[in-house]
C-alpha positions in Angstrom: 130.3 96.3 93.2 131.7 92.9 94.1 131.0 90.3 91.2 129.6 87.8 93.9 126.4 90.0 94.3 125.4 89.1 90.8 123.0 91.1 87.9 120.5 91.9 90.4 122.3 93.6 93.0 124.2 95.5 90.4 121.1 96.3 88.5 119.7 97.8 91.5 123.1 99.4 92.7 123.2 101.3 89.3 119.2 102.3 88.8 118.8 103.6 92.5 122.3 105.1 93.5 123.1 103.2 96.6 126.7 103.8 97.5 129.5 101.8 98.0 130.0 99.0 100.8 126.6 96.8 100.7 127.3 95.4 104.3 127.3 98.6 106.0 124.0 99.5 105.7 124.9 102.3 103.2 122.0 104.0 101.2 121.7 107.4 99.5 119.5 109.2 102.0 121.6 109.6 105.1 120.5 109.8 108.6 119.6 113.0 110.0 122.6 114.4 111.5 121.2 114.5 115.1 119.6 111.2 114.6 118.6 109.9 118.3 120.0 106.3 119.5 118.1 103.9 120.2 117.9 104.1 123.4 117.2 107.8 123.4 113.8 106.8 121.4 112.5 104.0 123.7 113.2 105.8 126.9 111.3 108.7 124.8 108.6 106.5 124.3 107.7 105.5 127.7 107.4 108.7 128.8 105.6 110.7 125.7 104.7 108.5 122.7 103.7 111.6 121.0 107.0 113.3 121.0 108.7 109.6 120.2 107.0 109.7 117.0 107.8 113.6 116.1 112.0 112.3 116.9 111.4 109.4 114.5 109.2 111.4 112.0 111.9 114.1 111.9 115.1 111.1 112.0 113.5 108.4 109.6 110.9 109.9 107.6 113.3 110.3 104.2 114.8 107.0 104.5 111.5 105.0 105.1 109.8 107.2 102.3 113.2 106.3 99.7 112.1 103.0 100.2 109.2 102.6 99.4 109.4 104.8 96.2 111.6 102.3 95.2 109.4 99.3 96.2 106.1 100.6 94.9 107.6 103.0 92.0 104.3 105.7 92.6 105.7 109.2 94.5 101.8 109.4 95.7 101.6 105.6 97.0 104.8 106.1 98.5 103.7 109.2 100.8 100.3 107.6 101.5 102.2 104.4 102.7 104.6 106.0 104.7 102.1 108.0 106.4 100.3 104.8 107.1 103.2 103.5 108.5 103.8 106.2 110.6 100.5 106.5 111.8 101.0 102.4 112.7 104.5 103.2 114.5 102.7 105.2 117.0 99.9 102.7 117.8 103.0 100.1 118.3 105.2 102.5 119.8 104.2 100.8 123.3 105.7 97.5 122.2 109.1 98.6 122.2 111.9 96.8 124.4 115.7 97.7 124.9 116.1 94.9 122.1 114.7 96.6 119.7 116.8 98.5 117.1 114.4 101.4 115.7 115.6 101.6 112.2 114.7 97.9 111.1 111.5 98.2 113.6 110.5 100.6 111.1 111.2 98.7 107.9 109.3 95.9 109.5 105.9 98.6 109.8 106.3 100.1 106.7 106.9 97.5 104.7 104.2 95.3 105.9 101.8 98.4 105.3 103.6 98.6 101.7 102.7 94.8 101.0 99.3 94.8 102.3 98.5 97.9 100.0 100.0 95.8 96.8 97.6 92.4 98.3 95.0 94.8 98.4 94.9 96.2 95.4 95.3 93.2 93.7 97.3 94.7 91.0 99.4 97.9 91.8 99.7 100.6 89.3 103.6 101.0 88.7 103.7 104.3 86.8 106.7 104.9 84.3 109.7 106.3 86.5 110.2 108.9 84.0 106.8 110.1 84.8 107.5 110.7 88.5 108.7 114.3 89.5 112.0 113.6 92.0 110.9 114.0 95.0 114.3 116.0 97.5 114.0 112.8 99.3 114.1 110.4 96.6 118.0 109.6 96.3 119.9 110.4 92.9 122.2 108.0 91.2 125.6 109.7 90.8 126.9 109.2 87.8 123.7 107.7 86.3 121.5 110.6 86.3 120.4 110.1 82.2 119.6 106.5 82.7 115.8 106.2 83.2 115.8 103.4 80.6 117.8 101.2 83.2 115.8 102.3 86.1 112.5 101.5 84.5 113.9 98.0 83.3 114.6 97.1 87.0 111.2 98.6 88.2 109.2 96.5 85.7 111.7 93.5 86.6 110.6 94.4 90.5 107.1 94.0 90.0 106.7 90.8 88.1 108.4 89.9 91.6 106.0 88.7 94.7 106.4 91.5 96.7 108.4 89.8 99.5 111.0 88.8 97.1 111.0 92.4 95.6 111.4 93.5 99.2 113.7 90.9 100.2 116.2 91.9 97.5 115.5 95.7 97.9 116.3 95.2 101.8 119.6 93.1 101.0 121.0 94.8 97.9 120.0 98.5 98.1 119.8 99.3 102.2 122.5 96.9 103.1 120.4 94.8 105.5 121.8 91.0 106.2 119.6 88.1 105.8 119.7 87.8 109.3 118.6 91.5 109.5 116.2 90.9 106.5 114.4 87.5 108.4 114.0 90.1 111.8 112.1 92.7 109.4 109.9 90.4 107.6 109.4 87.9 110.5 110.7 85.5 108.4 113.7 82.5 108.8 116.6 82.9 107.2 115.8 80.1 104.9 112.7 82.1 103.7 115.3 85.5 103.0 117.7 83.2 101.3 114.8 81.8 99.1 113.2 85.0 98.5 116.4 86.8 97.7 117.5 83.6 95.8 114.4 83.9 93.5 114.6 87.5 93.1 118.5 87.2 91.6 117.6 84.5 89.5 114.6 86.5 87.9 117.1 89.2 87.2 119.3 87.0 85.7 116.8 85.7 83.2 115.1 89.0 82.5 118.9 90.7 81.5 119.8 87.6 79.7 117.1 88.6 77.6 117.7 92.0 77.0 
């Protein structure tokens, strides 16, 4: 973990086993291994929307459902979102240019639908990590298997967060997104992702100083 990325990032490194190399998008649930291309997808969607959606269902679904376990910390939530989400990628799959890269297109829906479900409720209920069974998509943490304590510090750190700061930093530190990346899937400027992420680090930084 380079020491430019600061408490938060390695807080979040260590609790939710990203792997090495922050910039390349790396993250502990790979990619199906016949994941389509981009183009494959939209061409795809043109013709049959229905089958679109299976080839993204089948490609994505882990990855997108990873995420928001992590952002909302409730295995039931999570799967509810997602489906949501997935359910909103098909209405929306007719909106798709050549331009569009389908990964980030589908951070953008789901985690809009994750956001509007934590506005909504007002208050979230962020269960006790220990209390969630592991999910097979939910990412270990090599080497840091026994440290619930650490991983239920960062989640309660998460969600004294506003959730697009929580999101912000989970995009940047944990899926490897860029703030330029970041300001695409939150329709955002890049001043608003450098705020947001900027906020989120300095929380961290007061919560561990504290610990």
């Amino acid at each position: 973990m380079p020491a430019r990325y600061g408490v938060a990032d390695a807080s979040l490194f260590s609790a939710f086993g990203a792997g090495e190399g922050i910039a390349a998008n790396a993250v502990g649930v790979p990619l199906a291994a016949d994941a389509p291309s981009d183009a494959q997808v939209i061409a795809l969607a043109r013709e049959d929307p229905a089958a679109a959606l299976d080839v993204i269902y089948k490609a994505y679904r882990a990855r997108i459902y990873s995420f928001l376990l992590r952002f909302l910390g409730d295995a039931e939530l999570a799967a509810d979102v997602a489906q949501e989400a997935f359910t909103k990628t098909y209405k929306t799959l007719p909106t798709l240019t050549r331009d569009h890269k389908v990964l980030p297109w589908l951070y953008r829906i789901a985690g809009n639908t994750a956001i509007d479900h934590v506005r909504r409720r007002k208050r979230v209920t962020w269960v006790r990590l220990s209390d969630v069974r592991r999910s097979a998509d939910e990412p270990g943490s090599a080497g840091h298997e026994g440290d619930v304590g650490e991983r239920e510090h960062v989640q309660a750190t998460l969600r004294k967060l506003p959730p697009e700061n929580a999101m912000a930093l989970l995009l940047h530190a944990v899926e490897g997104y860029s703030y330029n990346e970041i300001a695409e899937i939150q329709g955002c400027t890049m001043t608003a992702v450098r705020s947001r992420i900027a906020r989120a680090r300095e929380a961290f930084r007061r919560e561990y100083a504290t610990k």
